[in-house]
N, C-alpha and C positions, 0 to 999 in steps of 0.2 A: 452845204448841200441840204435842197429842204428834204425832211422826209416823215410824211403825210401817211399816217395811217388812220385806219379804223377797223368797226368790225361789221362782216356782211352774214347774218345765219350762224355765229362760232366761229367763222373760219378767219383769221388774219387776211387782209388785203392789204396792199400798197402801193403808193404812186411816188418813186423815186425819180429824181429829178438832178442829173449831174452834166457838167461839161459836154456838149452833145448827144448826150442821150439820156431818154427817161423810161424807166425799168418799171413795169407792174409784174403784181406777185400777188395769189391768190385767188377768193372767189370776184371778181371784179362786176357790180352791179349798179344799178342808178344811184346807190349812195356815194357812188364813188366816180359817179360822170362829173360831178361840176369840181373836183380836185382835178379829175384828169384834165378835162378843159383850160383851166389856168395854166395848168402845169406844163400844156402843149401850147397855150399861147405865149405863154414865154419864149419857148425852145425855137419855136418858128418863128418867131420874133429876133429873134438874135442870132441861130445858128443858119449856117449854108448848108449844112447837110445836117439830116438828125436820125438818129437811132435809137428805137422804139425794142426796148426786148422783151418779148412774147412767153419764153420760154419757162417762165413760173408761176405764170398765170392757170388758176386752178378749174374758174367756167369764167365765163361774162355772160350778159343777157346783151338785148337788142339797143339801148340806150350805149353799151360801152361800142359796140359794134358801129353804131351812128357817130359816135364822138371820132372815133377811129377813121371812117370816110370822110369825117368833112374835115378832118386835119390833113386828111391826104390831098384834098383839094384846095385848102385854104393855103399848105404851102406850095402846092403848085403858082400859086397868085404872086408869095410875095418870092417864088425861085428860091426855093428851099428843097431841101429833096428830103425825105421820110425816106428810113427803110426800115421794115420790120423784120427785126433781127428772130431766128427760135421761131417764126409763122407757122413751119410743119411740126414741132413739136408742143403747139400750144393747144389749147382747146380751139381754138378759131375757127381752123378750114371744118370741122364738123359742126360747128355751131350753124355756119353758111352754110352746109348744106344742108342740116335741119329743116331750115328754113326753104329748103328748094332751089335754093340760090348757086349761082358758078364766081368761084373766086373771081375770075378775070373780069366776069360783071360789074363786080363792083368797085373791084380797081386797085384789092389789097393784095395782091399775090408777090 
């Protein structure tokens, strides 16, 4: 199991990557989009169903946000299913609405 860290501001981030699901943890920002990137194109690559858990994640910005939709639409292409496990207890749904945004908009809910 790989497991990809770094450091975003002091804080520990992570982009774990196991058996159908890949786990983030911490502050998660554009330093850590192109790990997550790989790390979901594997997942959706090989799994029918994947599982994304939210729930350790300490902020993201709009890059991790971006990577996170078009992985929901990329495995919609190859019939994959995303679910983002811990959603209501991550930073997410206030991040989107910072931004103005309604979850259902964008498709992560």
């Amino acid at each position: 199991m790989p497991n990809l860290s770094g450091s975003n501001t002091g804080t520990q981030n992570m982009v774990e990557n196991s058996n159908h699901s890949v786990t983030l943890s911490g502050d998660m920002g554009i330093r850590d989009a192109k790990k997550l990137i790989s790390e979901l194109k594997i997942s959706i690559s090989t799994d029918a169903k994947l599982q994304v858990y939210l729930g350790d994640v300490s902020s993201i910005d709009t890059s991790i946000l971006q990577v996170l939709i078009a992985a929901r639409g990329s495995a919609k292409e190859c019939n994959c299913q995303i679910i983002f496990k811990d959603f209501n207890l991550s930073p997410v749904p206030a991040f989107i609405a910072s931004l103005g945004l309604e979850i259902d908009e964008i498709g992560l809910g």
